[in-house]
Residue, then its C-alpha position, 0 to 999 in steps of 0.5 A: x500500500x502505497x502513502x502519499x509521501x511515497x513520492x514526495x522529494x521536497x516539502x515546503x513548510x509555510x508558517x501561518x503567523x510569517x509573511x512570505x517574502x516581498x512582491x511574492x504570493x502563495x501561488x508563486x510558491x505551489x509552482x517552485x515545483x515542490x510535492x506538498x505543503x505542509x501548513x504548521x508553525x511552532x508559535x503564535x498559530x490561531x485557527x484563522x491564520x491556518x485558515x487563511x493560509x490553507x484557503x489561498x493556497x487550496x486553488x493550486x495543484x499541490x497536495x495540502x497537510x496540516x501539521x498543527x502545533x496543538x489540537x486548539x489550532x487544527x481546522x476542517x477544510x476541504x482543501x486540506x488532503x490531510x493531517x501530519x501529526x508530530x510527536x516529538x520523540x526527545x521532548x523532556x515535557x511529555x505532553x508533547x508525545x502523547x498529552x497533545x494527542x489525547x486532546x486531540x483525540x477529544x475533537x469531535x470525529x477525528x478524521x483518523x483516515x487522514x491522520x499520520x503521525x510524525x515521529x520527530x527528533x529534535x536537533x537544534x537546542x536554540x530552536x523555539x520547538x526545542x525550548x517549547x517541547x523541553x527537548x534533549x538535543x543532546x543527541x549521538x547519531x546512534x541516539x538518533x538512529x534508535x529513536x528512528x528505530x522506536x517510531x517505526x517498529x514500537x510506535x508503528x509511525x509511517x513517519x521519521x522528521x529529523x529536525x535541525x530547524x534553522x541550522x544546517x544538521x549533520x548529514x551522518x546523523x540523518x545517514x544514521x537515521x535512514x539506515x535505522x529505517x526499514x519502510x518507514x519515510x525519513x523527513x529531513x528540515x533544517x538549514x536547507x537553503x540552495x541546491x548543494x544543501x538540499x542535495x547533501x540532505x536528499x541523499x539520505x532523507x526521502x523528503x527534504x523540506x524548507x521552511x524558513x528560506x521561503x519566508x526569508x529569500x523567496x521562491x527561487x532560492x525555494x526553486x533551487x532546493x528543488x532541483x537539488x533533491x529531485x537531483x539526488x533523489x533521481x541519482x539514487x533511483x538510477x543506482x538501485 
């Protein structure tokens, strides 16, 4: 059974309380060439700004998830194709790996067909999803490696996001991860901002995602981070 990230090379995360850059729109953004959106931000999230930004970017032909931050933010819509839900593996505050979720579960008809869950580890300690969630940062790549290992075959989670969020990761530690995983997707953010960076990173995660380039620079730095993870990804699939 195939997922719908099965095919996905490049995410773009937009943040509902960011603008995006100077002179640009959400249309301009579903054609950098990017697989999907995910719509998710760690602070200052409301359900109207999810809203807004869910309804402009609806009218493109690009796939739409919501990632919310807690469940007071998560929104119905029919342009949404569904929810990717975190968990955040390392959080020191545990409602961050399973509190959030029982709340979640009290929504009325969770649409649990469209719901998957995100199995998360958090890399970069000067990060508000570090300091929100408490996160032990202080990770070895083995550390990693079996954190990916929990997600997928104790928590049975279809997918692993190893986040550096703002700063460039070592890419050992995304290698480690991806060799831990059998079937499970491995998601690589962080520091992405140009082809090279992009390309290093898809060569061991199945997706690379940016998120703040294309608040700060714009959509053709966006564009180039594309073409460096389609690159690899096409590189790696001639090599199998």
């Amino acid at each position: 059974m195939t997922a719908p990230w099965d095919d996905w090379d490049h995410v773009v995360k937009l943040d509902p309380d960011k603008s995006l850059a100077p002179g640009e729109s959400f249309e301009d953004v579903c054609e950098t060439g990017t697989d999907a959106l995910e719509i998710g931000g760690t602070t200052g999230m409301t359900e109207e700004k999810m809203e807004k930004v869910i309804a402009a970017c609806g009218k493109y032909d690009v796939p739409i998830y919501q990632e919310p931050s807690n469940p007071a933010v998560v929104v119905e819509r029919e342009e949404l194709d569904g929810y990717l839900v975190p968990t955040v593996l390392n959080a020191g505050d545990p409602f961050w790996i399973t509190g959030a979720h029982k709340e979640w579960a009290r929504i009325e008809d969770v649409d649990w067909s469209r719901s998957h869950a995100e199995g998360y580890v958090v890399l970069n300690p000067d990060s508000s999803v570090a300091e929100y969630t408490e996160a032990d940062c202080d990770l070895t790549a083995e550390d990693v490696a079996a954190y990916a290992e929990v997600a997928e075959h104790q928590l049975g989670q279809p997918i692993l996001y190893v986040e550096y969020s703002g700063t460039f990761g070592d890419p050992e530690v995304v290698a480690a991860a991806a060799d831990a995983l059998d079937d499970a997707a491995l998601f690589y953010g962080g520091g992405v901002h140009d082809y090279d960076t992009a390309h290093t990173m898809a060569e061991h995660a199945d997706t690379v995602i940016v998120g703040d380039l294309v608040h700060d620079e714009g959509c053709e730095a966006v564009r180039e981070t594309v073409e460096g993870a389609k690159d690899a990804a096409k590189t790696a699939a001639e090599s199998v």
